[in-house]
KOLPA-403728 format. One record per residue (C-alpha): x, y, z; residue number from 1. Coordinates in nm, 4 decimals, always signed. Layout:
N
+----------+----------+----------+-----+
|       c1 |       c2 |       c3 |  nr |
+----------+----------+----------+-----+
|        X |        Y |        Z | NUM |
...
+----------+----------+----------+-----+
This chain:
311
+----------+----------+----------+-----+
|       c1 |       c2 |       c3 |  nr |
+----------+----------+----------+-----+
|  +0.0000 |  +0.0000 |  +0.0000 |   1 |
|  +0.1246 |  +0.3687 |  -0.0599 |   2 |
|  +0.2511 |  +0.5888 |  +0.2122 |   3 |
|  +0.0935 |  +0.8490 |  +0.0906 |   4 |
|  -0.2500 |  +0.6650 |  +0.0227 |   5 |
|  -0.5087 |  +0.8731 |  +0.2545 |   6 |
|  -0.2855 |  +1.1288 |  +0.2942 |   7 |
|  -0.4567 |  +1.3812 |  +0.0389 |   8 |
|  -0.7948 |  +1.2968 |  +0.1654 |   9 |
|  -0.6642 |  +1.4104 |  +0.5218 |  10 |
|  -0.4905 |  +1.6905 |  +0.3689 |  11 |
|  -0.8259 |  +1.8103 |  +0.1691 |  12 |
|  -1.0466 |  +1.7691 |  +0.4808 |  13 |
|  -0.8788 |  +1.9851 |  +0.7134 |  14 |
|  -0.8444 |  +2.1988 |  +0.4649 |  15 |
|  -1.2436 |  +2.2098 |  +0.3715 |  16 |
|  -1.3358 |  +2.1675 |  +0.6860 |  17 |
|  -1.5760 |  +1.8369 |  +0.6744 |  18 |
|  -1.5822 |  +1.5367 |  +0.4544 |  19 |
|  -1.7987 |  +1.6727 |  +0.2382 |  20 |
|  -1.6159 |  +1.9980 |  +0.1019 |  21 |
|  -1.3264 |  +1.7706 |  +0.0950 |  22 |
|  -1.4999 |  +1.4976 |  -0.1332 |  23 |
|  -1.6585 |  +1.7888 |  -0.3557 |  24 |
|  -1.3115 |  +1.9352 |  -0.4236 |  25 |
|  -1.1235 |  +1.5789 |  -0.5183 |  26 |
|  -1.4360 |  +1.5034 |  -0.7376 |  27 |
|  -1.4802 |  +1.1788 |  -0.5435 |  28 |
|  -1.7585 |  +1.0127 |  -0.3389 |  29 |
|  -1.7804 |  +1.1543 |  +0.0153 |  30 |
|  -1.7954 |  +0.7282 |  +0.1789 |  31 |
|  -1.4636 |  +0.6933 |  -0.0203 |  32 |
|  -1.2935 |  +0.9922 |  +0.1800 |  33 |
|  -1.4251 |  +0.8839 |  +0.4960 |  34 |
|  -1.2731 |  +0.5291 |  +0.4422 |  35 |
|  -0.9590 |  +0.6685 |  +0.3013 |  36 |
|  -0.9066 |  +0.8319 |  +0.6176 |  37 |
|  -1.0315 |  +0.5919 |  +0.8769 |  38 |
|  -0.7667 |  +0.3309 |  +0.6634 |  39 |
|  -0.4977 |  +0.5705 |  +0.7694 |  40 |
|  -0.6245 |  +0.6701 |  +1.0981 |  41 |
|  -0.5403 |  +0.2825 |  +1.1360 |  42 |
|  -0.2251 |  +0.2110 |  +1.0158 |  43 |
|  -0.0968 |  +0.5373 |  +1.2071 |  44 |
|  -0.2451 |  +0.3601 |  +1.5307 |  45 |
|  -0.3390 |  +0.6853 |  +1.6192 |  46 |
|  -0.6689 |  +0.9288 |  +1.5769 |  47 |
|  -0.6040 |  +1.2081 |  +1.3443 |  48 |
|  -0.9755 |  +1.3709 |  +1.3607 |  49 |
|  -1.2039 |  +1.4014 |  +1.6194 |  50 |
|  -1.5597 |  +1.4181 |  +1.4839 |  51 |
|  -1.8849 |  +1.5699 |  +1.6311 |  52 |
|  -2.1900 |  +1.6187 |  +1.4577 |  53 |
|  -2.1136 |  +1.9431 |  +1.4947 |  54 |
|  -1.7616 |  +2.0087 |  +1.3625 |  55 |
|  -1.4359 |  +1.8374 |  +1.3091 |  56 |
|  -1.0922 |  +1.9343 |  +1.5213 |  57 |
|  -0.7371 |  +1.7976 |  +1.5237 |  58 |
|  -0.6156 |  +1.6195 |  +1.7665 |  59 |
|  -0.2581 |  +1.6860 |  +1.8923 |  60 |
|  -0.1464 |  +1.3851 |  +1.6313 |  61 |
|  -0.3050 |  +1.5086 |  +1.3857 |  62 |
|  -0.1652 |  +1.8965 |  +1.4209 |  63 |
|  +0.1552 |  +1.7204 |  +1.3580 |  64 |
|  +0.0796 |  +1.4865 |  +1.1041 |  65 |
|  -0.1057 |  +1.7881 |  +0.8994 |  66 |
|  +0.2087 |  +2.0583 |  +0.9692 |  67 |
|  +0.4204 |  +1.7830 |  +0.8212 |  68 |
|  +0.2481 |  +1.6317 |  +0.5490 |  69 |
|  +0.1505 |  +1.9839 |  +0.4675 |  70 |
|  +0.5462 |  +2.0670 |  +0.4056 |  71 |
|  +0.5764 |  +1.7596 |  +0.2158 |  72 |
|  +0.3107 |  +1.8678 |  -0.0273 |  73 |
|  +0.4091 |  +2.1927 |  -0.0684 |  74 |
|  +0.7895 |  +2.0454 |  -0.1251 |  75 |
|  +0.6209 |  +1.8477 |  -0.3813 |  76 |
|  +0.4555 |  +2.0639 |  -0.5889 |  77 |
|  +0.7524 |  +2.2973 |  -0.5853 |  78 |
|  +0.9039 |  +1.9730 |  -0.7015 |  79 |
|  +0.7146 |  +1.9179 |  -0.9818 |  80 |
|  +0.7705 |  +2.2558 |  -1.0787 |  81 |
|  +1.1147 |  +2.1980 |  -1.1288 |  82 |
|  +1.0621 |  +1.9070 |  -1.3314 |  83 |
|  +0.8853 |  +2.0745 |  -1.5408 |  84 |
|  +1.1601 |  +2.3196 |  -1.6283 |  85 |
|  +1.3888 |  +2.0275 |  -1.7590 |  86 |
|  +1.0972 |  +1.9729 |  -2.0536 |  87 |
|  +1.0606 |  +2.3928 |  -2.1238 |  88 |
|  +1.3853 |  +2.5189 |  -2.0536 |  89 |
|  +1.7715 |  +2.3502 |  -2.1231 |  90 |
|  +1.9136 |  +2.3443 |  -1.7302 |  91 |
|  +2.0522 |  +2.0512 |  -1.5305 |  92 |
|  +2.2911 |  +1.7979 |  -1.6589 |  93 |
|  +2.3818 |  +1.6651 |  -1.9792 |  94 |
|  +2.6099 |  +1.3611 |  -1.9871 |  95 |
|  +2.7639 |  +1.3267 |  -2.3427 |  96 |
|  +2.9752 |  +0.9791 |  -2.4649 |  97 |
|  +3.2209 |  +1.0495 |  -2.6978 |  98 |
|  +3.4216 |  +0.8464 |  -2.8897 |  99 |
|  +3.8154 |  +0.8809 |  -2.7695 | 100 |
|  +3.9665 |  +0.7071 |  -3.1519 | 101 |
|  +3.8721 |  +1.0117 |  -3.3520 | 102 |
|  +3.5842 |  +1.1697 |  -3.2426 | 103 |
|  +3.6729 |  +1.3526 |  -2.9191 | 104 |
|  +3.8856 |  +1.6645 |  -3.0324 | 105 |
|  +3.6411 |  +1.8033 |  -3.2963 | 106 |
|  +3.3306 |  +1.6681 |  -3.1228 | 107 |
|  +3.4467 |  +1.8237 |  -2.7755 | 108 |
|  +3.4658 |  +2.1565 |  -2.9667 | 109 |
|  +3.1260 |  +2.1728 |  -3.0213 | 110 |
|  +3.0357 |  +2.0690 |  -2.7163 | 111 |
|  +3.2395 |  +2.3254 |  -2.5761 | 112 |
|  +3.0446 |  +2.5475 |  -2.7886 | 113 |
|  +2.7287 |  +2.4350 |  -2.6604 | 114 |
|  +2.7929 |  +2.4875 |  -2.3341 | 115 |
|  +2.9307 |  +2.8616 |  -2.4100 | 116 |
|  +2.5698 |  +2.9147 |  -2.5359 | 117 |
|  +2.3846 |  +2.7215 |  -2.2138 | 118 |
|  +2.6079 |  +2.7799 |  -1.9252 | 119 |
|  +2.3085 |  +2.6916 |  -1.6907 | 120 |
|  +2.3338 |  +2.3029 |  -1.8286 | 121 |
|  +2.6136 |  +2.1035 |  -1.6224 | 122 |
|  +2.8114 |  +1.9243 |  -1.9235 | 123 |
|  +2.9836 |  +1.5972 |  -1.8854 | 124 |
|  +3.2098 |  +1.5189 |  -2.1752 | 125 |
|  +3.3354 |  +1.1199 |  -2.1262 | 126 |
|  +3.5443 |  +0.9760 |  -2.3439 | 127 |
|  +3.5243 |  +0.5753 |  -2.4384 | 128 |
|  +3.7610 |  +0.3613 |  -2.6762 | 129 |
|  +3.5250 |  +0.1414 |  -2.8030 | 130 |
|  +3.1280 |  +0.0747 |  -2.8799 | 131 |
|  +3.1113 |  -0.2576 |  -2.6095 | 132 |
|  +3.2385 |  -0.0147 |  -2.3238 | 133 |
|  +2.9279 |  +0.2057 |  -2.3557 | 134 |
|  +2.6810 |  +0.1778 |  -2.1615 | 135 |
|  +2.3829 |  +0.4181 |  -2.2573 | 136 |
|  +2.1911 |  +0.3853 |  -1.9582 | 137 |
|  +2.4701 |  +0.5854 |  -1.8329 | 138 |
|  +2.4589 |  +0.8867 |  -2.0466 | 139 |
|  +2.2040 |  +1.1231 |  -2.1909 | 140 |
|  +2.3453 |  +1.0921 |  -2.5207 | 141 |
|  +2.6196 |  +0.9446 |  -2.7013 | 142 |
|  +2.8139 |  +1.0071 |  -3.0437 | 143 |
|  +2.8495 |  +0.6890 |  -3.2384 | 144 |
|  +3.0259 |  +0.6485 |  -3.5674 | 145 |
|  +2.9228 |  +0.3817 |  -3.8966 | 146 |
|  +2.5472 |  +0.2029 |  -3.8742 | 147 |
|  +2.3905 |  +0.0887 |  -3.5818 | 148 |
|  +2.4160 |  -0.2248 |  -3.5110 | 149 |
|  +2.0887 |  -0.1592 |  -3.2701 | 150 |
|  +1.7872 |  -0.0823 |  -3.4899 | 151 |
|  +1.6074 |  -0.0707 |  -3.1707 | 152 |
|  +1.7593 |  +0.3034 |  -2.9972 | 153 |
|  +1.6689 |  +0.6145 |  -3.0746 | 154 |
|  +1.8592 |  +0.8025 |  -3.2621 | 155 |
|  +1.9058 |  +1.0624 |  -3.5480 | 156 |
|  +2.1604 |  +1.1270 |  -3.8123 | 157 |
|  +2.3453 |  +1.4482 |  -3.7985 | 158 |
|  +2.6614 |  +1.4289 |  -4.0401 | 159 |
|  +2.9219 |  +1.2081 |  -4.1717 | 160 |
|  +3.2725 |  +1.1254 |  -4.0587 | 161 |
|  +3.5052 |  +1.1231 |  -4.3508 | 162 |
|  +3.8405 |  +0.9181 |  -4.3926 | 163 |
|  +4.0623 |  +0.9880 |  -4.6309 | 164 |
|  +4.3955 |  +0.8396 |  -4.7066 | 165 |
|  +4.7083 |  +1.1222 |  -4.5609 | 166 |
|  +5.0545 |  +1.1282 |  -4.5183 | 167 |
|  +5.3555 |  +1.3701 |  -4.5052 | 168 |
|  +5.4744 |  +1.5369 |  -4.8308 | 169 |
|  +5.8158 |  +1.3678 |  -4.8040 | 170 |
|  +5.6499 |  +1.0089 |  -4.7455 | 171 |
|  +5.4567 |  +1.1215 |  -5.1170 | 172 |
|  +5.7303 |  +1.3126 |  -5.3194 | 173 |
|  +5.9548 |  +0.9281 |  -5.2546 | 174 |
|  +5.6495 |  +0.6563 |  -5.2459 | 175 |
|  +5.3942 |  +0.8873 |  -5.4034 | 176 |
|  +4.9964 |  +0.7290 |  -5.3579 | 177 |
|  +4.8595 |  +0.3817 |  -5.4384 | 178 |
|  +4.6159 |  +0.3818 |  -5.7195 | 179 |
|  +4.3751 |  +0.1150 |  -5.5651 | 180 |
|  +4.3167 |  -0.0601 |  -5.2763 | 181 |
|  +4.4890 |  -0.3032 |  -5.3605 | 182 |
|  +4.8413 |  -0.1161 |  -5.4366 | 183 |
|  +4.8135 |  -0.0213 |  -5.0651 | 184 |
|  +4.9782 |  -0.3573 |  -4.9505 | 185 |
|  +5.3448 |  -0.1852 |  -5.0953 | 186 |
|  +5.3030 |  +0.1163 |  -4.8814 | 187 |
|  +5.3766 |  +0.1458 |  -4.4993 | 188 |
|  +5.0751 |  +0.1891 |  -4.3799 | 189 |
|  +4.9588 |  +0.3238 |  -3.9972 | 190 |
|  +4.6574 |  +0.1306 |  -3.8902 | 191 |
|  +4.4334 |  +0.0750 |  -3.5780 | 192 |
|  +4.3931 |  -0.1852 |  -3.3940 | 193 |
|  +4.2207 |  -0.3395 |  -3.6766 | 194 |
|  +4.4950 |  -0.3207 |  -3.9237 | 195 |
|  +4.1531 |  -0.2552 |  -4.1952 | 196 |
|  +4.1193 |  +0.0145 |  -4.4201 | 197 |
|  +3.7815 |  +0.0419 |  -4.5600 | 198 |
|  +3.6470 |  +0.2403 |  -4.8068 | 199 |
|  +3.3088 |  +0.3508 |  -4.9786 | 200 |
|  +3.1818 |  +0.1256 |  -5.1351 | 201 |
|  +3.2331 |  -0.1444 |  -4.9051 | 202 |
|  +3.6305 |  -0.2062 |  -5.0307 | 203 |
|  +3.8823 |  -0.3076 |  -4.8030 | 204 |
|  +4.2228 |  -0.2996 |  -4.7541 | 205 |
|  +4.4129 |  -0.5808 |  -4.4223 | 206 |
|  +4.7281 |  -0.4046 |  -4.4153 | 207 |
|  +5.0046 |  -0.5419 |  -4.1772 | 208 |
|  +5.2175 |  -0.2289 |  -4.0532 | 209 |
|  +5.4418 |  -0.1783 |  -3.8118 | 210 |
|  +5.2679 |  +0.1246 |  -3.6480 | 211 |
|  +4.9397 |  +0.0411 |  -3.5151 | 212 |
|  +4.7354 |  +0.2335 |  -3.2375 | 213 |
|  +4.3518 |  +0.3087 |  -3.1657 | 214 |
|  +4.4489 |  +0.6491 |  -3.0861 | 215 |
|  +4.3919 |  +0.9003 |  -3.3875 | 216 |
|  +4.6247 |  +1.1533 |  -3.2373 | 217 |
|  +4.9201 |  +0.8907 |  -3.2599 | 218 |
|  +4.8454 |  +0.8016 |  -3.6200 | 219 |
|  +4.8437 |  +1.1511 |  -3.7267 | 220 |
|  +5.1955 |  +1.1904 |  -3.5619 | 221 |
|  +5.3524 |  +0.8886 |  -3.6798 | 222 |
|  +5.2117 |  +1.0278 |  -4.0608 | 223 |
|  +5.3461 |  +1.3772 |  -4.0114 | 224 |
|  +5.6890 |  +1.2107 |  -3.9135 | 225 |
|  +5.6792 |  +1.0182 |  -4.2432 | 226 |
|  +5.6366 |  +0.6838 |  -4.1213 | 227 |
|  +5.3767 |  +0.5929 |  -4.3953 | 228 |
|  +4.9958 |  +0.6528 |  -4.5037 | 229 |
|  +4.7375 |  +0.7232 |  -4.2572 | 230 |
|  +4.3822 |  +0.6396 |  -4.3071 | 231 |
|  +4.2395 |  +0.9327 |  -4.0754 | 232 |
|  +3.9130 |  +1.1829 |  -4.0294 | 233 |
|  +3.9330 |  +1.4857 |  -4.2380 | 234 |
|  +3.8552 |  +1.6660 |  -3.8865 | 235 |
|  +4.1389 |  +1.5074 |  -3.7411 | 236 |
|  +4.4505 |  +1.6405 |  -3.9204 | 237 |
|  +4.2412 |  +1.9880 |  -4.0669 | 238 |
|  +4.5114 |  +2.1734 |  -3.8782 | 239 |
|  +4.8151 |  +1.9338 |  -4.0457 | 240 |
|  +4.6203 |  +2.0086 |  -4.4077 | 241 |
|  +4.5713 |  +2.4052 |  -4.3956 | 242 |
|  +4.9754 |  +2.4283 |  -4.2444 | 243 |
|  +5.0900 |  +2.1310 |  -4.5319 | 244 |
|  +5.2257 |  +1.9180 |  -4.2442 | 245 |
|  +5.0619 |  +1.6204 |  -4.3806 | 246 |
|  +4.8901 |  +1.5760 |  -4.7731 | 247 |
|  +4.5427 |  +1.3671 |  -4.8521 | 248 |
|  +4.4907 |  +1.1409 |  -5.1694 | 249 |
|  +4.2515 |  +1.3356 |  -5.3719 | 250 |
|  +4.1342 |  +0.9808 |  -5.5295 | 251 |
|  +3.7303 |  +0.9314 |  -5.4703 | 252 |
|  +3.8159 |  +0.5805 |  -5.4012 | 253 |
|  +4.0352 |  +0.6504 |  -5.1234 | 254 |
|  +3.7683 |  +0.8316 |  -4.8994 | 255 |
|  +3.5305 |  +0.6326 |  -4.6620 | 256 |
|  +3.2258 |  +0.7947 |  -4.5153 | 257 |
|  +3.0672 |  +0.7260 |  -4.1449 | 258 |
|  +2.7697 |  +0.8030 |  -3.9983 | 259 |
|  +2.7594 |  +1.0161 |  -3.7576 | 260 |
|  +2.4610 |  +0.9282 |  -3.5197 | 261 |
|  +2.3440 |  +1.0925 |  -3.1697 | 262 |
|  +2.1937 |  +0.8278 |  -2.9950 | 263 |
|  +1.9854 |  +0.8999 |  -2.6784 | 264 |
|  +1.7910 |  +0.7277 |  -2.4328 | 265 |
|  +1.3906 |  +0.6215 |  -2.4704 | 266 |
|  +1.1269 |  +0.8149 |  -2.3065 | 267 |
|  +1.0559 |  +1.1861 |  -2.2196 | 268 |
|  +1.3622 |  +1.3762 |  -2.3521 | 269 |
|  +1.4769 |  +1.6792 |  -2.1227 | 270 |
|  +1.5192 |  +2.0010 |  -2.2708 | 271 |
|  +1.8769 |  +2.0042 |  -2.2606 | 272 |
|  +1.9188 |  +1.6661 |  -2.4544 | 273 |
|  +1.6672 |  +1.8407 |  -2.7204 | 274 |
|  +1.8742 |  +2.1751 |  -2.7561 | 275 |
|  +2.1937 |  +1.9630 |  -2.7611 | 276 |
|  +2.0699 |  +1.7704 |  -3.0663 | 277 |
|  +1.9209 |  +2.0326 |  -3.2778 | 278 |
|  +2.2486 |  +2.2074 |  -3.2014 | 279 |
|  +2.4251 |  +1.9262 |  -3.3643 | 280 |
|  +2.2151 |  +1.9351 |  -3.6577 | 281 |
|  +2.2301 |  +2.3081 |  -3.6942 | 282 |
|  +2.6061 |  +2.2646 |  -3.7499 | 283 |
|  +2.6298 |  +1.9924 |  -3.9522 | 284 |
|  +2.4956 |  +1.9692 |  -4.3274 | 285 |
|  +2.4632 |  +1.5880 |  -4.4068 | 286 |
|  +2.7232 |  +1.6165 |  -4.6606 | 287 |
|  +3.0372 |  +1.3778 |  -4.7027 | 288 |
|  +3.3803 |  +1.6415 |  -4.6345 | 289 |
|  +3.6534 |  +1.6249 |  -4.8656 | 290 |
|  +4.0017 |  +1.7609 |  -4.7077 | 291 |
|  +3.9861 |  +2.0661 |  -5.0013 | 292 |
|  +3.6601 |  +2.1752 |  -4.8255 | 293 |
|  +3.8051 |  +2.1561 |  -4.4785 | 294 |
|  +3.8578 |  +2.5330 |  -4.5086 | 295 |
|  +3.4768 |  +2.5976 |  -4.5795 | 296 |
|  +3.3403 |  +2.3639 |  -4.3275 | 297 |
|  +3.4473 |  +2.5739 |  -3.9864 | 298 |
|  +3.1743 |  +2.4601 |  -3.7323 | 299 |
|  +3.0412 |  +2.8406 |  -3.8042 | 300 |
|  +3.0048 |  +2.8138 |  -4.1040 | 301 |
|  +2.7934 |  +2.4796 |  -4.1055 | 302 |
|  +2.4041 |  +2.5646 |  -4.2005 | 303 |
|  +2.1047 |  +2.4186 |  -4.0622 | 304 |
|  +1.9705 |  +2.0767 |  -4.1897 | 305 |
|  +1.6680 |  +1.8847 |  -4.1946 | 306 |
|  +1.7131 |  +1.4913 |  -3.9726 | 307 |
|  +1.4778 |  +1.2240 |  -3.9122 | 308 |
|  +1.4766 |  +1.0252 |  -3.6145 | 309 |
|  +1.4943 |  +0.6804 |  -3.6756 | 310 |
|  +1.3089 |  +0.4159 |  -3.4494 | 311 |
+----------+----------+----------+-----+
């Protein structure tokens, strides 16, 4: 049975003043109030009311029990006021997953950005190396990369990560750039963890380096330093492009395009999880980046797009 089961009723008679007024403002029957009460005059073991024909009074238990229960209500509707401000206006926290391989440097940008335009949300950026360590129940949203294995979540399409093949201009001017797939097996080539290129298109390339790493900031270094071709996010080595550190293969082949998903968690979505989103999609068009665009794609400069969510 519910703590709070008679509690109203108690609440609403004092308040009217008889059982009657009380029943008449809850819209319920005036036996069902009376029961209600006498239920939780019981499993108080103590009399709340004393009644006369006449008039009802407190007793000296029931002064107390009304003061507090009182407080509690009132704590509770100020309560629900509050909750309703996560659903109208973007306050409270937002937990964000991001995706420490390639995703976190650009992706932590704009959430940095975000929470220059919302400093009343709290913002939790964490970081996680692969999909099987994520645990959504854990965060509001989370940024995953390629299609969803899950048709189940929720979740909406905002961009595209795009790969293309990069390394330094001195690794090019001696090797210069495979023609295919295929011709990548006679480069050195930095991998992940993986030691797979892929490619749009659904072409593939199981390379056997010597440099390997699942961190995206070690690849790029180990390509500026010349130690072969990189298969890396445009938005990873933009800075390496613009200052000629590092080159990309202008080949169509070479390029591989992921999805860029925000996936989120089922049910009522807060306000702050809503403006996050349709701040992601504001900055993003849905096209696939080529490194000669980098310099036209500042997160500025990205215009508003239309996304469905998918089921």
């Amino acid at each position: 049975m519910s703590a709070w089961r008679g509690v109203e009723e108690f609440l609403a008679v004092v308040a009217a003043g008889s059982f009657t007024g009380a029943a008449e403002n809850l819209g319920v029957s005036k036996s069902f109030v009376s029961k209600t009460v006498n239920e939780l005059e019981a499993r108080l073991g103590t009399q709340l009311l004393t009644r006369t024909t006449r008039r009802l009074s407190l007793t000296a238990a029931g002064e107390l029990f009304f003061d507090q229960c009182s407080a509690l209500q009132e704590n509770l509707i100020e309560l629900e006021q509050q909750m309703a401000q996560f659903q109208s206006a973007p306050v409270g926290r937002l937990r964000i997953g991001l995706s420490d391989i390639f995703g976190s440097d650009w992706m932590s940008a704009l959430v940095a950005d975000f929470s220059a335009l919302h400093p009343e949300i709290i913002i939790e950026p964490i970081a996680y190396l692969r999909e099987s360590d994520v645990m959504q129940e854990r965060f509001d949203v989370v940024i995953r990369y390629g299609r969803l294995q899950d048709s189940a979540v929720k979740a909406r399409l905002f961009g595209y990560l795009s790969y293309c093949l990069c390394a330094s201009p001195e690794y090019v001017a001696e090797h210069g750039w495979p023609e295919s797939p295929e011709q990548l097996s006679r480069h050195k080539c930095l991998t992940d963890a993986s030691g797979v290129f892929e490619f749009n298109g659904g072409a593939t390339a199981r390379l056997k380096g010597r440099w390997r790493s699942n961190s995206g900031v070690a690849l790029r270094w180990a390509a500026r330093r010349g130690l072969g071709i990189a298969h890396l996010p445009v938005s990873v080595i933009r800075s390496d492009l613009a200052e000629g550190h590092i080159l990309a293969c202008e080949a169509e082949w070479s390029f591989h395009d992921k999805e860029v998903w925000v996936v989120f968690s089922p049910g009522i979505m807060p306000a702050a999880t809503r403006f996050f989103i349709d701040f992601l999609a504001q900055r993003f068009t849905k096209q696939k980046v080529r490194p000669w665009d980098w310099p036209l794609m500042s997160p500025t400069n990205y215009p508003p797009t239309i996304v469905h969510e998918q089921a």
